[in-house]
C-alpha positions in Angstrom: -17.6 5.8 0.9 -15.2 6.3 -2.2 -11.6 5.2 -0.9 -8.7 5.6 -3.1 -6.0 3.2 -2.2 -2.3 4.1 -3.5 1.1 3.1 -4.0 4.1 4.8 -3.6 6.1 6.4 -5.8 9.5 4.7 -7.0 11.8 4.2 -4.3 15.9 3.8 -3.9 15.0 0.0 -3.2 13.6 -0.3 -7.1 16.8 0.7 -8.7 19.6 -0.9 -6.2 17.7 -4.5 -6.9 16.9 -5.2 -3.8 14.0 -6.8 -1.4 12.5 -3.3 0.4 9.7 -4.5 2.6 10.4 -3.3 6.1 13.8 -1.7 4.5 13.3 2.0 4.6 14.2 3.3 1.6 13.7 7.1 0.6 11.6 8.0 -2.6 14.2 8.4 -5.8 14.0 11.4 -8.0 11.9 9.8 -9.9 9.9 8.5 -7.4 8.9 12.2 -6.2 7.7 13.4 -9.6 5.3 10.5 -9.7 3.8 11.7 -6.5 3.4 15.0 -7.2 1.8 14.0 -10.5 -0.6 11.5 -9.3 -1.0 14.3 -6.5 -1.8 16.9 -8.8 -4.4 14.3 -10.6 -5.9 13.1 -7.3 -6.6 17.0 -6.3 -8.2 18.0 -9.5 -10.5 14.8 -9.3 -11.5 14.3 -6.2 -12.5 15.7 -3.1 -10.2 13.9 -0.1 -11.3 13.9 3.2 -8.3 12.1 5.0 -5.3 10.4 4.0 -4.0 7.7 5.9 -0.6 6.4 5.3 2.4 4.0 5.9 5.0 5.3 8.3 8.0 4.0 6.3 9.9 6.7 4.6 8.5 6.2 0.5 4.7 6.2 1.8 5.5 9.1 4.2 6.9 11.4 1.7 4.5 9.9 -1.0 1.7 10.8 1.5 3.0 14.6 2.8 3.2 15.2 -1.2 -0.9 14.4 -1.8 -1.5 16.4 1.2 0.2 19.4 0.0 -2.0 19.6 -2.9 -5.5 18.5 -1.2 -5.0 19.9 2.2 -6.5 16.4 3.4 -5.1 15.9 6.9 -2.5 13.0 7.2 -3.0 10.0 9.7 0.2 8.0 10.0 -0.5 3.8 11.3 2.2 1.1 11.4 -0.6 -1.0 10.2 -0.2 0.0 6.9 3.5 -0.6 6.2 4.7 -3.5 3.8 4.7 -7.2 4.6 7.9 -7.8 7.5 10.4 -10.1 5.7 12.5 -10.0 8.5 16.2 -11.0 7.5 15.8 -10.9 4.0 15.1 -6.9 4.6 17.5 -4.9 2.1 19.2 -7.8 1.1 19.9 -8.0 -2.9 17.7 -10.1 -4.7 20.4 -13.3 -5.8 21.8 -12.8 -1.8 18.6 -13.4 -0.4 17.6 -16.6 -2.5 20.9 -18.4 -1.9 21.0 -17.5 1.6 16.8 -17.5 2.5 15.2 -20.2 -0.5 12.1 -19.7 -0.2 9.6 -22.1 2.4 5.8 -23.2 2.0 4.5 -22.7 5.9 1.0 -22.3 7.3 -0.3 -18.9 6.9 0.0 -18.6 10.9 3.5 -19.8 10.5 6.7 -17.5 9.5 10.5 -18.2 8.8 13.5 -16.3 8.6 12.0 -13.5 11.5 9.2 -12.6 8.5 5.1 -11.6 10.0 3.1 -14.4 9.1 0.6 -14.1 6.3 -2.3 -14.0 8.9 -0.5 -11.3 10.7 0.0 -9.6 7.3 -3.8 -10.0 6.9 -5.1 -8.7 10.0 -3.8 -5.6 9.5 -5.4 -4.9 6.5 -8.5 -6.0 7.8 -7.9 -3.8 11.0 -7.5 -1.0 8.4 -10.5 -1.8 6.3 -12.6 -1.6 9.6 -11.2 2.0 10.2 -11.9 3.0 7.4 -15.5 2.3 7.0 -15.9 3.0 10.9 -14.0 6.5 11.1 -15.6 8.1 7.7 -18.9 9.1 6.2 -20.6 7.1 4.0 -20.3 9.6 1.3 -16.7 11.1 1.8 -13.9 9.9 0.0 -10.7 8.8 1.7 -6.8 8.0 0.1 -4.7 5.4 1.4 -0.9 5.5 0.7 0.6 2.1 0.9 2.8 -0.5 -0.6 2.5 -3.2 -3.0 2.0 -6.0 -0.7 -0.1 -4.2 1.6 -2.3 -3.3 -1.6 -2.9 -6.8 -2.1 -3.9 -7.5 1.3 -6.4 -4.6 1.8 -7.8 -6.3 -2.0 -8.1 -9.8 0.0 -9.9 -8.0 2.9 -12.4 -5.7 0.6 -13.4 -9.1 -1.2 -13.7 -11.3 1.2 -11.4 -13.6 -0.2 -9.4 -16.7 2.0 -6.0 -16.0 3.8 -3.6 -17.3 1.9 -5.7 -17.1 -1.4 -3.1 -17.1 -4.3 -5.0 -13.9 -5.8 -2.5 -10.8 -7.2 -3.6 -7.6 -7.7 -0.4 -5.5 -9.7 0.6 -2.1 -8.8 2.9 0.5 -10.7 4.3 3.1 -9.1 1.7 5.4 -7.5 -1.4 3.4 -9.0 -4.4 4.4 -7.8 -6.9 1.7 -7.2 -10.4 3.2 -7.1 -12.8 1.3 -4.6 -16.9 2.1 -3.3 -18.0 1.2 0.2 -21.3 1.2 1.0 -22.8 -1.1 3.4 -21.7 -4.8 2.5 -21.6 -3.5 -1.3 -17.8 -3.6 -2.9 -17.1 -2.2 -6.2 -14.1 -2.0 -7.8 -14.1 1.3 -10.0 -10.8 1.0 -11.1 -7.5 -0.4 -10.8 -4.0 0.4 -10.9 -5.0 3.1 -12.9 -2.0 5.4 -13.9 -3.2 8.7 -16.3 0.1 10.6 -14.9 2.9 8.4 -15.9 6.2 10.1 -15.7 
């Protein structure tokens, strides 16, 4: 199974400088040319059988704009929206280290009403096992997701530790390119961005 795991487009949240996690920011102008550029790309290359999505707002319309151009039906999960930072939620960046400084806590531990990082990782690992469970071996699937959950679903396709200090970067509607089959992984590509705008 080919899966092609994406990021949003830019949001409001990127030019306001502010944390956007669970903060449900709208796509910018911007931010709805890149999708229907890496839309357009994504249709003439592949074949999509099924997009799944985040239900926040920027994945949403990030998501409705692929399936406009590959007809790929859209499957909406919670499980796939950005890490939960609780208070610190919309905050501007300098109000949110003054008022929230950042605390080292067990992964099953949170602060500040955040998801812990296992919590965080479940549910990409609940996502990886939909995917490979709900698709055929040789279809090809996209995900539309966020940064953070990016990195996650990365941690879950490798096998690394929760909590490992591995970071996988993201631009705005990167495409990272990933083959599933059986307990093979291989990374075709990453972050790859041919549609710049």
């Amino acid at each position: 199974m080919k899966l092609l795991i994406i990021r949003h487009g830019e949001s409001e949240a990127d030019i306001l400088d502010v944390h956007e996690g669970r903060a449900d920011f709208e796509l910018t102008e911007r931010g709805h040319r890149q999708a229907e550029a890496m839309s357009d790309y994504v249709s003439q290359n592949y074949q999509i059988g099924k997009i799944y999505h985040s239900t926040l707002k920027r994945a949403v319309q990030t998501a409705k704009c692929l399936a406009s151009k590959t007809q790929a039906p859209l499957v909406p999960d919670e499980h796939l929206m950005e890490f939960n930072n609780g208070l610190i939620a919309g905050l501007k960046h300098s109000v949110a280290d003054e008022k929230y400084p950042k605390v080292n806590v067990p992964v099953h531990l949170s602060v500040y009403e955040q998801e812990s990082m296992l919590a965080f990782r479940y549910r990409a690992e609940y996502m990886m096992s939909r995917f490979i469970s709900e698709n055929e071996n040789d279809g090809t699937v996209a995900v539309v997701t966020h940064g953070g959950m990016i990195n996650q679903l990365y941690h879950a396709f490798f096998g690394l530790p929760v909590g490992a200090q591995f970071g996988f970067a993201t631009g705005d509607t990167g495409i990272h390119e990933w083959i599933i089959n059986g307990n093979s992984r291989i990374l075709v590509r990453a972050n790859y961005i041919p549609h710049t705008i």
